[in-house]
N, C-alpha and C positions, 0 to 999 in steps of 0.2 A: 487402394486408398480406403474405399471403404470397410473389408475386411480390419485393415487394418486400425482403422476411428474404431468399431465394435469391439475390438478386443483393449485396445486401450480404455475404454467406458466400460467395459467387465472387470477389467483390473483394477478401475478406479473404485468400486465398490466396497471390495472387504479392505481398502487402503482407507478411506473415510471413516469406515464403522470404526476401523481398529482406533483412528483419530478420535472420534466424537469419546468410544468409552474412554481413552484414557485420560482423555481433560476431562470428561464427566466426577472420573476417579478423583484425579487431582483437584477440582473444584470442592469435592464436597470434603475432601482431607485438611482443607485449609480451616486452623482454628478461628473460631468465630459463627459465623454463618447468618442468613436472613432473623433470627430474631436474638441475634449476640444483644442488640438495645433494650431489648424487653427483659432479659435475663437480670442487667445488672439494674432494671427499675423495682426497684422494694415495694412499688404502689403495684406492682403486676403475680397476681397471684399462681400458684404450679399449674391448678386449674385452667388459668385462662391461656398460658403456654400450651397446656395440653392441648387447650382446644384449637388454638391458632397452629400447631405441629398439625394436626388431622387434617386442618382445611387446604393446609399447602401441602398436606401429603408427607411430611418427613420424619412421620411415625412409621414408616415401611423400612425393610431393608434397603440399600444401597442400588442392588443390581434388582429389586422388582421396581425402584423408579427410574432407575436409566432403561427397563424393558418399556416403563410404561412413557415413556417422554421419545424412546425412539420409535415405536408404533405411532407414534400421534406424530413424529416429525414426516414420517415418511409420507402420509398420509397430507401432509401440507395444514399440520395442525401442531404448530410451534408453542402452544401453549400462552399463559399470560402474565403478564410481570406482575412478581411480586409486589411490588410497591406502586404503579399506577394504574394497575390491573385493565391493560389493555392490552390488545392483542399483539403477542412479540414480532409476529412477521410484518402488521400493519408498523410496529414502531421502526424499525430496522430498515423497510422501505425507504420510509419516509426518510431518514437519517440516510440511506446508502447513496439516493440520488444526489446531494449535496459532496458526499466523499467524493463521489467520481468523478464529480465537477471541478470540484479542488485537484485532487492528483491527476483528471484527464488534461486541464489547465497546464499542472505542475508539470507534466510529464513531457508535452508536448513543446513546451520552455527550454525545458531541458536539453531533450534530445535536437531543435535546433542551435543550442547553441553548443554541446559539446561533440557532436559532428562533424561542424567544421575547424573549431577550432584541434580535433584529434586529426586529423586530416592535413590542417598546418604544419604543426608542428611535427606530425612526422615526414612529410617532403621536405621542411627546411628544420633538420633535427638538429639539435646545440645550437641553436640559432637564440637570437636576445628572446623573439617571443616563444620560444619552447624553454626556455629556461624560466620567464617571467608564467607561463602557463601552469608550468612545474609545479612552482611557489604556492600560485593560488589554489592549484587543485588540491594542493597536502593539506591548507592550510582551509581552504573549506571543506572537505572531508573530514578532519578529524575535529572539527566542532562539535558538541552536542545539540542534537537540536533544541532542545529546552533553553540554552543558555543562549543559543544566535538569536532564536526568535523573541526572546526579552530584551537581546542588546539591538536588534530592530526595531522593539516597540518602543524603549526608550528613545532611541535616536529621531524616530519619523513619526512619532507619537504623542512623546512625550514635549521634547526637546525642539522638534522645528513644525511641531504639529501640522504635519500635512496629509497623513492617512489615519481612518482611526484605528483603536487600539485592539477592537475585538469585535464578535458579531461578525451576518452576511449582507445585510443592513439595515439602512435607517432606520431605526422602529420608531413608528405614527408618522410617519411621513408619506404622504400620497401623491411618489412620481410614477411616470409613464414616459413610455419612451426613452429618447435618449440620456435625459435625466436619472431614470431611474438604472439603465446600463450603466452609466459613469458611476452611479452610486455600487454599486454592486463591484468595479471595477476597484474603487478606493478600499473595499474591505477585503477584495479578493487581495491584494496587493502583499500583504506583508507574510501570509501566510504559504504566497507561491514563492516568495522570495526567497522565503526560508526554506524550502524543499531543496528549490533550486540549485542555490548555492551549495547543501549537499551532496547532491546527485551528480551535477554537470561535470565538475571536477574530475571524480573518480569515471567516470563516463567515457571524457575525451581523452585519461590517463591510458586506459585502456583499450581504449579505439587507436589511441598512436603506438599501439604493443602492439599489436595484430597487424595493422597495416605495416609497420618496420619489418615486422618478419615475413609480410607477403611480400612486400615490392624489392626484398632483394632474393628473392627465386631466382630461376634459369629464364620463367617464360614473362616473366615482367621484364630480365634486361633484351631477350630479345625482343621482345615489342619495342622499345626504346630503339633499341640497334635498329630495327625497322626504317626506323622516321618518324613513328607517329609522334602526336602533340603528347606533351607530358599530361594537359588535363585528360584525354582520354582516355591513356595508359592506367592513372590513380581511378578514373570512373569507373571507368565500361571494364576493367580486368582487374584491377588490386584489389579495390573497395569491395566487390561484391563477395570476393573469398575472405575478407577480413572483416567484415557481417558477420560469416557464421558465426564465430565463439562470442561476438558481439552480441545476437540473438539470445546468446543462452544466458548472459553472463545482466541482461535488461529483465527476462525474462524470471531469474531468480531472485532480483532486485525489486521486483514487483511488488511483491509479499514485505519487502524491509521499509517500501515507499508508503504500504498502508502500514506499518508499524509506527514508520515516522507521520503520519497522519496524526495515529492518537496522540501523538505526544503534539504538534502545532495545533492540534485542532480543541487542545484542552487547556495549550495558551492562550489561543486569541482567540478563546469561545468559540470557535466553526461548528454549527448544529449539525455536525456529520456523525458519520456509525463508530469511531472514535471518540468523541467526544459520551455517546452513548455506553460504550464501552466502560469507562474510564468513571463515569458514574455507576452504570452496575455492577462493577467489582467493588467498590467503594459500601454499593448496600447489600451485596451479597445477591443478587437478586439472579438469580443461576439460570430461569431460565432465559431470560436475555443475554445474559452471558453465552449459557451454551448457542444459541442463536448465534452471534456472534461470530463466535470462535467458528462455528459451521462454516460458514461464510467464507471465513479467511480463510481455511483447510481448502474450501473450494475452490476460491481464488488460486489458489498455488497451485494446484491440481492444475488446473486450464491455464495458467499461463506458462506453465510447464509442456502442456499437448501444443501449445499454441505453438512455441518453437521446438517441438521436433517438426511440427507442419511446414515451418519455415523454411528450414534444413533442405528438406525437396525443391523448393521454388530457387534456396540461393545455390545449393551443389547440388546438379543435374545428375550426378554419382547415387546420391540416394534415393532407393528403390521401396517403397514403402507395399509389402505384399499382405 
């Protein structure tokens, strides 16, 4: 195992780099750039562009500043955003602990409720509630999420005002306690809601494909033929082979679950690393961006190692040398 972690983290290296330069490439290709505002202001003279190009550096070539931005990152020196000129890794902090709370929230939502219900409806398959399951899963899956979590806001917002509309909360409000959990609970509300409802669907759709195609094996009917109880048969013997592809299939879903972040988290205002995102593309402000995108490339990296780790624990078949 361990051999095994080392070479996976050696291989993860020139997979990152190659990552970081070609968003590096494609950010700075994008027309416009940090000072496209100054450009089209008639009161800002060539001079003073000139000058502001030096200070941010984007008088250099291309590849001496993605040289000089990946020395400083490896280094645990992310640089400073252009426009609040504070430190990128201190901002991105700040912002990621909030994301993780949202999607670890979101996630954990999720995966108990689309669990059992993939798990239902495939022991009792064509049944009212696998049909009725069916429905709801196609039909929240292919929503977008920009357009659910507005038709949430209006609904529970707007319309029967019971949760609010944006934010993590109250602002000037000075609760403690359980007060201030419930308050925190009302604005987490609409934006777990909306993950939710996309994820769980496709979730339990796919957790009742894997389990259909385990429990009609050779060694699931003889267990049946056995005696044992049917809950055991689906627990202790289907379920755990019908994990694997499940594992991979959460695991690559990860990276679409922070994608869908940025997009809830810049409806309903959530001061997450999305929401951050989502403004510095908006100012060009690259190196928080590049931050950013780092991040995410990593994320997908490790929850990617995360379930081949798994793979071992659910099939005792895999040998990891």
């Amino acid at each position: 195992m361990a051999s095994y972690l080392v070479r996976r983290l050696l291989e993860g290296v020139p997979l990152l780099l190659a990552i970081t330069l070609v968003v590096y490439l494609v950010l700075v290709s994008i027309p416009g750039g940090p000072l496209a505002a100054y450009r089209n202001n008639p009161r800002v003279r060539a001079e003073d562009l000139a000058r502001l190009e030096k200070q941010l550096g984007l008088d250099r070539p291309v590849y001496v500043r993605y040289a000089l931005w990946l020395g400083k990152f490896v280094r645990g020196d992310w640089g400073y955003s252009y426009v609040t000129r504070r430190p990128v890794l201190a901002m991105i902090w700040e912002r990621f602990q909030n994301t993780i709370y949202l999607m670890g929230v979101a996630l954990l939502i999720t995966l108990l409720l689309a669990i059992p219900i993939g798990i239902y409806s495939a022991v009792r398959q064509y049944s009212l509630f696998d049909h009725a399951m069916t429905g709801l899963a196609f039909m929240g899956y292919s929503m977008p999420v920009f357009w659910l979590g507005l038709l949430l806001m209006l609904l529970f917002s707007v319309e029967l005002r019971w949760l609010p509309a944006g934010g993590m909360f109250t602002i000037g409000a000075d609760l403690t306690g359980w007060a201030a959990f419930v308050d925190r609970l009302k604005y987490l509300a609409l934006p777990v809601l909306t993950l939710t409802i996309v994820s769980a669907g496709f979730y339990a759709r796919y957790l009742r494909a894997s389990l259909l195609d385990v429990i009609h094996q050779d060694y699931v009917r003889t267990a049946w033929a056995k005696g044992l109880r049917g809950s055991r048969v689906i627990l202790r013997h289907a379920l755990k082979n019908a994990l694997i592809p499940f594992v991979t299939v959460v695991a690559i879903h990860m990276p679409q679950l922070f994608t869908g972040a940025v997009v809830v988290e810049t409806v309903f205002a959530w001061p997450g690393i999305g929401r951050l995102f989502w403004d510095a593309a908006l100012q060009f402000d690259y190196p928080v961006l590049m931050g950013v995108l780092a991040v995410g490339a990593l994320l997908v990296w490790l929850f990617n190692l995360l379930a081949d780790l798994l793979y071992g624990y659910l099939d005792p078949r895999i040998r990891y040398g």
